[in-house]
DRENZATI-584724 format. One record per atom (N, C-alpha, C, O): x, z, y; residue in three letters. Coordinates in steps of 0.05 Angstrom, whole numbers, padded with zeros to 5 digits, always signed. Each point is the difference from the previous one (the first is absolute). Layout:
// DRENZATI-584724
XZYALA...
This chain:
// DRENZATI-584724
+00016+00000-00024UNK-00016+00000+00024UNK+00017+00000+00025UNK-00009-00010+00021UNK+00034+00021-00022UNK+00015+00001+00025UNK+00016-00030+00007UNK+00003-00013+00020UNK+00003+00011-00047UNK+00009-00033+00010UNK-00020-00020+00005UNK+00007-00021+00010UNK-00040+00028-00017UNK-00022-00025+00008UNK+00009+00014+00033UNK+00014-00014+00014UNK-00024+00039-00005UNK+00002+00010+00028UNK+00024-00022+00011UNK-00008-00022+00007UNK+00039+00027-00004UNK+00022-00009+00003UNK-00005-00019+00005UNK-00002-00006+00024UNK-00003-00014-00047UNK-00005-00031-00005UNK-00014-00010+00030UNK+00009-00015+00018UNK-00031+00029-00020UNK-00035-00003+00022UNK+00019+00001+00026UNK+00004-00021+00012UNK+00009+00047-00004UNK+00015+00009+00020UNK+00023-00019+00010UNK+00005-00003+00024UNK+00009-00007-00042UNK+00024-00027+00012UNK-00015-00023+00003UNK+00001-00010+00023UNK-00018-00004-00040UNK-00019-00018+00002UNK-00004-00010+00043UNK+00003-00019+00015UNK-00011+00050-00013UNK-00021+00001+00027UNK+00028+00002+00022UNK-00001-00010+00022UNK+00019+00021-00030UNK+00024-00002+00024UNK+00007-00030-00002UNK-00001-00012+00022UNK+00006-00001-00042UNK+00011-00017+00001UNK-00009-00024+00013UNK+00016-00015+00011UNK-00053+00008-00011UNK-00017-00007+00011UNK-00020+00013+00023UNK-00024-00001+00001UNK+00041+00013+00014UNK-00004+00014+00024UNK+00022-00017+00030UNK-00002-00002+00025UNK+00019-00007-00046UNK+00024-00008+00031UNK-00017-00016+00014UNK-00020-00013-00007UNK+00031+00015+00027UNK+00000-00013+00033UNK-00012-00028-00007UNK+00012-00013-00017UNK-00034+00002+00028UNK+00000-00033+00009UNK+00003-00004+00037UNK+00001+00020+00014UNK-00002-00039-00005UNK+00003-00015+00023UNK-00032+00014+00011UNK+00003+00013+00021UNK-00023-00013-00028UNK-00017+00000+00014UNK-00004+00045+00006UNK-00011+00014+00017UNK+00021-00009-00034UNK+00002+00027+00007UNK+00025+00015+00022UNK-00002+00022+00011UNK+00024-00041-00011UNK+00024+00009+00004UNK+00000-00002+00036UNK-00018-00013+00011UNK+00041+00027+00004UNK+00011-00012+00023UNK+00015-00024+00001UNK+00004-00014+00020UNK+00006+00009-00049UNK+00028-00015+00006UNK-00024-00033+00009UNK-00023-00006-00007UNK+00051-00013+00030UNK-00014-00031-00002UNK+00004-00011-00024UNK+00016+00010-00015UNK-00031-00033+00007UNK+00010-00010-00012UNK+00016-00031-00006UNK+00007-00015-00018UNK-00008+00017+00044UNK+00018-00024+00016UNK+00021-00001+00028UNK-00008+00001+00023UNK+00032-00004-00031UNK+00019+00010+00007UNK+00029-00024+00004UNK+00009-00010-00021UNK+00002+00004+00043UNK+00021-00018+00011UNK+00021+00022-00006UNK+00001+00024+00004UNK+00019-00046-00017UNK+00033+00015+00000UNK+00013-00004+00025UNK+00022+00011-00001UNK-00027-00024+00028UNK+00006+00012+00018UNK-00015-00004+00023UNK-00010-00022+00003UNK+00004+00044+00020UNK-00027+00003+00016UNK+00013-00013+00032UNK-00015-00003+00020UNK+00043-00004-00021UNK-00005-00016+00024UNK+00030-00023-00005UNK+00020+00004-00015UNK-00025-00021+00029UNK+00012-00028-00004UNK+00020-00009+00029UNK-00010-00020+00011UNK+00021+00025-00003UNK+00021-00020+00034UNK+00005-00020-00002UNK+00024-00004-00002UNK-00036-00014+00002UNK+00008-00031+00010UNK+00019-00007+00011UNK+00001+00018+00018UNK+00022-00034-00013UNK+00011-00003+00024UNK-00015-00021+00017UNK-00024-00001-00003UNK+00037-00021+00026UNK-00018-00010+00010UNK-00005-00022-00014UNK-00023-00008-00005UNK+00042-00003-00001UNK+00003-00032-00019UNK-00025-00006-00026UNK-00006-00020-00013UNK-00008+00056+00015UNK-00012-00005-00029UNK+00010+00005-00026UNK+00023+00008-00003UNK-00040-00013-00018UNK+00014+00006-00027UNK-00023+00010-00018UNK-00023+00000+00008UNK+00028+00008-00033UNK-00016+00002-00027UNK+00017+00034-00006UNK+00021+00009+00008UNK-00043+00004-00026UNK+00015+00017-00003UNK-00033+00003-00026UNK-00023-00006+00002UNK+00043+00021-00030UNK-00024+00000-00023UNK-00007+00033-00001UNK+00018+00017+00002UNK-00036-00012-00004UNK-00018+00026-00007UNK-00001+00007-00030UNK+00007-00019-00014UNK-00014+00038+00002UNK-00005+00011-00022UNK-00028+00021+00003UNK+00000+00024+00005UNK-00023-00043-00011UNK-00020+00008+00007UNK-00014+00019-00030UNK-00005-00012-00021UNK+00001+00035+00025UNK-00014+00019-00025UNK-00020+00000-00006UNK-00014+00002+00020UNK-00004-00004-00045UNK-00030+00006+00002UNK-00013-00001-00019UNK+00006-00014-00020UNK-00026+00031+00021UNK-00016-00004-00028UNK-00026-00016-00010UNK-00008-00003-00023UNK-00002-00009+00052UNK-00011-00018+00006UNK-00001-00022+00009UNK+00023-00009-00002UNK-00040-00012+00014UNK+00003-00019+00016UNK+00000+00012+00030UNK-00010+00021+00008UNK+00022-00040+00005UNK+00006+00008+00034UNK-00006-00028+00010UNK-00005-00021-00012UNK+00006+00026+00037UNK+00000-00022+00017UNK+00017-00001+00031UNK-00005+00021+00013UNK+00018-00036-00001UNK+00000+00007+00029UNK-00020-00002+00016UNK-00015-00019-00003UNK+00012+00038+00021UNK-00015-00006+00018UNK+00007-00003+00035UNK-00014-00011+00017UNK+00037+00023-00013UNK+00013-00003+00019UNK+00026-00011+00006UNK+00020+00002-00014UNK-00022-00012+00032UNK+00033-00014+00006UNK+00006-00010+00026UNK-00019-00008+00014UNK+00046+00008-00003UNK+00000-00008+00018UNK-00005-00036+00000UNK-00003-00010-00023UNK+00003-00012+00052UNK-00006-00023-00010UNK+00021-00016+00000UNK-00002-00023-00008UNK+00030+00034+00020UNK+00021+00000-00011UNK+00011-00002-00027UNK+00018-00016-00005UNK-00027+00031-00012UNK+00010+00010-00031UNK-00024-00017-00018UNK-00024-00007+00001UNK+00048+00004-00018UNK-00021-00012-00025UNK+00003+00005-00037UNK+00012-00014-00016UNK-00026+00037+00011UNK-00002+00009-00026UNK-00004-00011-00025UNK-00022+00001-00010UNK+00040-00010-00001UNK-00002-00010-00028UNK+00000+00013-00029UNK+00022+00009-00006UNK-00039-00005-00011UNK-00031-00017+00007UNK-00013+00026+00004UNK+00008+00022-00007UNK-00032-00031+00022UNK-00018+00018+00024UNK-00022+00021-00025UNK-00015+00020+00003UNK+00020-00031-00021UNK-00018+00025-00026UNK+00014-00002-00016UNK+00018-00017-00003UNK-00026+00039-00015UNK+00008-00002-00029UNK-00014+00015-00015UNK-00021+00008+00009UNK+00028-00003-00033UNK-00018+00027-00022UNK+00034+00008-00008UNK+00018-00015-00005UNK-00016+00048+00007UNK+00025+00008-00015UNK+00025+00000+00021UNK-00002-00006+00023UNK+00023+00011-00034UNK+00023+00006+00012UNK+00019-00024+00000UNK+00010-00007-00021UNK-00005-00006+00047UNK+00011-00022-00002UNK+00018-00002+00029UNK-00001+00018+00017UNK+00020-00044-00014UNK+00020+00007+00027UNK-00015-00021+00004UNK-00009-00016-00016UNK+00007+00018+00051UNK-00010-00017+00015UNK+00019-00007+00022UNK+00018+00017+00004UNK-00019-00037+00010UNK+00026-00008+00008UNK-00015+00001+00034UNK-00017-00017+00006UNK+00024+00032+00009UNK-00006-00003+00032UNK+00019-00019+00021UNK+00022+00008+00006UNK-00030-00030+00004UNK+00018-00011+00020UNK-00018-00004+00031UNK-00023-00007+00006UNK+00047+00013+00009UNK+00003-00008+00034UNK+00008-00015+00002UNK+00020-00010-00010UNK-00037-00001+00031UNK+00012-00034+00017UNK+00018+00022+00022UNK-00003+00024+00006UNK+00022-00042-00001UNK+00013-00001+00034UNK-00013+00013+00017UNK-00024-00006+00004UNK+00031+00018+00003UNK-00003+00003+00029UNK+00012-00005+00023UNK+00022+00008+00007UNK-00041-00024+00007UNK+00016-00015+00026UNK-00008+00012+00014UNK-00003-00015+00019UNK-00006+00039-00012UNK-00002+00010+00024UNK+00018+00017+00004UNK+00019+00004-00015UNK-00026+00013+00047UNK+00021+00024+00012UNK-00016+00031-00009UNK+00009+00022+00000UNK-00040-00033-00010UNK-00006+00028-00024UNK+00004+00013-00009UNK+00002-00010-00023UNK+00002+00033+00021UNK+00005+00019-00024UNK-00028-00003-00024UNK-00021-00003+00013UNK+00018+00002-00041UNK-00025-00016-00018UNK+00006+00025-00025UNK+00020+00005-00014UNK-00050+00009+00015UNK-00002+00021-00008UNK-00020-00001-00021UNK-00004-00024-00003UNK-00009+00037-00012UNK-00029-00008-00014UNK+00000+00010-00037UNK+00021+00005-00011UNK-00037-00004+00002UNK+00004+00010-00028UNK-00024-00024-00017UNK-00016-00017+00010UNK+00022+00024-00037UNK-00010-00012-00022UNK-00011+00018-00009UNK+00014+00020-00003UNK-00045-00018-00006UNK-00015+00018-00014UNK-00009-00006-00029UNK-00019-00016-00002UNK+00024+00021-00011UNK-00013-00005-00033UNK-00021+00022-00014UNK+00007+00023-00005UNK-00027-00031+00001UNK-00028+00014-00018UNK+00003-00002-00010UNK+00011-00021-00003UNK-00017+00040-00028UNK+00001-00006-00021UNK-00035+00004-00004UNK-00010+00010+00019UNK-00007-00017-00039UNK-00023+00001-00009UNK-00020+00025+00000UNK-00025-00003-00001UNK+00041+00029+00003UNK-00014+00022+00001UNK+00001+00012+00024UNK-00011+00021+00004UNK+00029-00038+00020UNK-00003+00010+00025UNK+00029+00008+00016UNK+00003+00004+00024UNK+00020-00003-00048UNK+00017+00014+00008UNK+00023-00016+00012UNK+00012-00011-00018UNK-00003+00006+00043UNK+00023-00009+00015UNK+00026+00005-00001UNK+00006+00023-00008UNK+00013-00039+00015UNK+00029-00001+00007UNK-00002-00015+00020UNK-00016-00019+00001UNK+00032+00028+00019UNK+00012-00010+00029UNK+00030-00009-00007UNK+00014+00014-00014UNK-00002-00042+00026UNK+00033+00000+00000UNK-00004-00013+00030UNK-00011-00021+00006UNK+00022+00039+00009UNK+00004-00009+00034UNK+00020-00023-00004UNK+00012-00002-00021UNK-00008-00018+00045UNK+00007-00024-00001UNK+00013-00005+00017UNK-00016-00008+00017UNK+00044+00008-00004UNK+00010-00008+00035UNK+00014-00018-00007UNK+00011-00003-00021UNK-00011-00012+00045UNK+00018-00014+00013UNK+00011-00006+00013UNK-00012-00010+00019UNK+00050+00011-00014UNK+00018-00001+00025UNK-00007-00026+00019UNK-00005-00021-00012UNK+00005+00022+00041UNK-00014-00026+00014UNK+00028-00003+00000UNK+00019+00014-00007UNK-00026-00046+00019UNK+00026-00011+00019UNK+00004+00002+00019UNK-00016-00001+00019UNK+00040+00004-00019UNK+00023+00007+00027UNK-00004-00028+00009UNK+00003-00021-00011UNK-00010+00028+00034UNK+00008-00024+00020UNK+00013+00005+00021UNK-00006+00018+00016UNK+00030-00037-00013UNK+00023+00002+00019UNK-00006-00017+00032UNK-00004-00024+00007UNK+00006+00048+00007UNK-00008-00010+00024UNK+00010-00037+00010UNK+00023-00003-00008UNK-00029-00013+00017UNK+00007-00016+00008UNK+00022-00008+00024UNK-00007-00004+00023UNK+00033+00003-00031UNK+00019+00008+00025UNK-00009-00005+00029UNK+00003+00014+00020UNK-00021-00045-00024UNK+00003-00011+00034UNK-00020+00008+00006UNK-00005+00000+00024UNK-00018+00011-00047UNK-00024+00015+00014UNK+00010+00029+00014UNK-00010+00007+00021UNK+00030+00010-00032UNK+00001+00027+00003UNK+00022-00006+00029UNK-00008+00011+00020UNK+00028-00025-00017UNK+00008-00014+00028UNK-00008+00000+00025UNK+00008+00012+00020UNK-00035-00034-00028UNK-00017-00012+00016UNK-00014+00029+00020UNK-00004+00001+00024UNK-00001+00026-00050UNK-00019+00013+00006UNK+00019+00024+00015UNK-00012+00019+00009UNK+00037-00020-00007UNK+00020+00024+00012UNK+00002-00009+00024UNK+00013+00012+00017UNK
């Protein structure tokens, strides 16, 4: 009788652990939460976590997320165009996963330096 008890008793711990919908933890999660561009642009790949499907929903219109859903844990590849401006270019990427739960990876970009124009800066002394 003590080992049916026992038996009954590990049974119920063992099928007691944690799921996603009870827990704090997300369940979608970026291996890194912010990105620096320089100005020229560039690609840089993510290592996206999850136990679900996700989607982006935010971005800057600068950046462009490859590919923009998925189901599961997969790298997605983020790239910046150039920047030709004297801007500083700031902004984040948001990802949902299906049950509601978010990751943020902030997004910048160094502007361009632009070098005064000699015979303009001259002209203007």
């Amino acid at each position: 009788m003590k080992k049916l008890f026992l038996l009954i008793a590990l049974t119920g711990f063992i099928f007691s652990g944690c799921n996603p919908d009870c827990c704090n933890r997300s369940v979608i999660w970026a291996d890194k939460d912010s990105i620096a561009f320089p100005e020229e642009g560039g690609d840089e790949n993510v290592a996206i976590t999850c136990s679900l499907c996700w989607k982006v929903i935010e971005a800057p219109v600068w950046v462009t997320v490859e590919p923009e859903q998925g189901c599961g844990s997969m790298v997605i590849n983020i790239v910046a165009e150039p920047n030709n401006s004297s801007a500083f270019r700031e902004g984040k990427i948001v990802l949902l996963a299906d049950n509601g739960d978010q990751t943020t990876i902030v997004v910048t970009q160094d502007r361009l330096f632009l070098f005064p124009d000699l015979i303009t800066v001259l002209l203007l002394a």
